[in-house]
N, C-alpha and C positions, 0 to 999 in steps of 0.2 A: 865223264863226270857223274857221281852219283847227288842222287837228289836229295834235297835236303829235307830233313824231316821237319815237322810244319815246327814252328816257335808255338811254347805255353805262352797260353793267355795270360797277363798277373789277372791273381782275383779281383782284386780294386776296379780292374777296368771291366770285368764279365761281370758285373752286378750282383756277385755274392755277397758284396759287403758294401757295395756301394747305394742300393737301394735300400736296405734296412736302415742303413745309418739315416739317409736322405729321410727316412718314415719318422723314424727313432726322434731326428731333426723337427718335424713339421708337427708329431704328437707333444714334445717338450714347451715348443712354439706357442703353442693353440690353447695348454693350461697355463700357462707362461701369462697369457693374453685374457684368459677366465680369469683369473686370479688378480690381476692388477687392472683391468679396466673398470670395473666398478667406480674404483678407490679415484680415477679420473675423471669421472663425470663432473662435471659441474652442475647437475642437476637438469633438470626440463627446460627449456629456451634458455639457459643462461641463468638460472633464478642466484644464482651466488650473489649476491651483492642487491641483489632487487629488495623491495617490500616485502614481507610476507604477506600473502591471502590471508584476510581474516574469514573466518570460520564461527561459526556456534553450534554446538555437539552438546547432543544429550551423554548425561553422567552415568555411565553403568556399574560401578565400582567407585570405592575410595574416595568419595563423595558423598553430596546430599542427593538422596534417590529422588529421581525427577527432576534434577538440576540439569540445567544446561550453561555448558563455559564457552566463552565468548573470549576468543585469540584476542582481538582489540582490548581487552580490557586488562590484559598479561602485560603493554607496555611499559619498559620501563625494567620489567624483567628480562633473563636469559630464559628461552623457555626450548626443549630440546622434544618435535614431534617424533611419536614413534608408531608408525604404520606397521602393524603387524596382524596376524590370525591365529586362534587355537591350533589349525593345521598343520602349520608352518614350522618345520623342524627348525631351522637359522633364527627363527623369530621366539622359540625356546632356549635356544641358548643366550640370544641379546638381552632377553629378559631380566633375568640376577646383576647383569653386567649395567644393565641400565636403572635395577636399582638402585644398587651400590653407589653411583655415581649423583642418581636422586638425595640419599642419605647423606652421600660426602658434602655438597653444595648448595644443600636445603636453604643454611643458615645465610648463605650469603647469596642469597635472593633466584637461585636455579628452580625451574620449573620442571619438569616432565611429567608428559601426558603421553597416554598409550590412546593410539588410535586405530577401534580394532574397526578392521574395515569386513567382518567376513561370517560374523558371528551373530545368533541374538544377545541381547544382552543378557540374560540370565545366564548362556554360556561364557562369556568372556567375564561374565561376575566371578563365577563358581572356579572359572580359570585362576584367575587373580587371587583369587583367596586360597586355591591350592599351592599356587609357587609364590605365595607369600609378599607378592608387591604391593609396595608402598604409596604410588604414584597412581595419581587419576588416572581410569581407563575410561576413556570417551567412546562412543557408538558413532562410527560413516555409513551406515546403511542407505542414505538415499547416494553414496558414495561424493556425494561433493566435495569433501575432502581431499579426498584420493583424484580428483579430477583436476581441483585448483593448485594441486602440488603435483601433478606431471607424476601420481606414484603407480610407478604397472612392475616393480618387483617389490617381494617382502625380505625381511624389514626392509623398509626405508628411514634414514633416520634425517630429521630437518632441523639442523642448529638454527634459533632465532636470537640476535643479539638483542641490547636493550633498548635500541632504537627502532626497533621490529623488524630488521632486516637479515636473510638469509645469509648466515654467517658460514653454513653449509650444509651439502646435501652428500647424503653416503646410501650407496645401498649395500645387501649382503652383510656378512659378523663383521661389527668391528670390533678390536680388543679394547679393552680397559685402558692400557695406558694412551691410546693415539684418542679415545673420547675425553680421556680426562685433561688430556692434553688442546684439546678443541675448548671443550671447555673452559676450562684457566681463561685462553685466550679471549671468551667472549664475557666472562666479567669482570 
């Protein structure tokens, strides 16, 4: 009897194709997972549905100079924080987008404050008056801010309804229509 010669491997099983895929798998997974967990947070311990931290922040822009605004005294309003830096490429694109949203809902009592946490103020002035916004830019320098709202990525954005509670928290770009969309919903 002559011997038989060995059987081919199929590729599937010798990891020619079975390991890239498996990679191919796990790298889709992982930006899969970038990309949509932000959008899941519910913010720092839960803050969704809590009070919001009241704050009082010096005015660096789009204000009276040497004014300080005080969160407590927004209620009543929809007022929408926006944690951002000059640095911050995400935090330049939020920008216009967060104008715009300022502009569209001025009349019907919306708030937005930029809250630059990273900047002196004469930078985050000179910023604001280059990209043209509209909306107060606050100074967190001693960062309390940024500490009573759990913010350790930029943007972060903190929807406040008009009862002063955390209507929501987002971090990373959001688009125009899912804030204008958030919005609506809190006035």
């Amino acid at each position: 009897m002559k011997p038989r010669p060995p059987m081919a491997e199929p590729e599937f099983s010798s990891g020619k194709i079975l390991y890239p895929a498996v990679a191919v798998l796990i790298a889709l997974s992982a930006l899969f997972g970038l990309a949509i967990l932000p959008r899941l947070s519910p913010g720092v311990g839960g803050m969704v549905g809590a009070a919001a931290p009241d704050v009082t922040l010096p005015v660096a822009a789009n204000g009276d100079p040497g004014a300080r605004m005080q969160l407590a005294e927004l209620k009543g309003q929809p007022v929408i924080l926006d944690f951002w830096a000059t640095w911050c490429g995400p935090c330049a694109v939020q920008a216009p987008i967060l104008d715009r949203i300022a502009r569209r809902y001025e009349k019907r009592g919306l708030v937005v404050l930029g809250v630059n946490v990273d900047d002196p103020p004469h930078v985050a002035s000179e910023y604001a008056l280059k990209k043209g916004l509209s909306y107060p830019i606050l100074i967190d320098d001693a960062k309390e801010a940024s500490v009573r709202y759990g913010v350790d990525k930029l943007p972060s954005l903190v929807v406040i309804d008009r009862q002063g509670n955390v209507a929501a928290y987002l971090t990373g770009v959001v688009d125009e229509a899912s804030l204008s969309e958030i919005v609506a919903a809190t006035l």
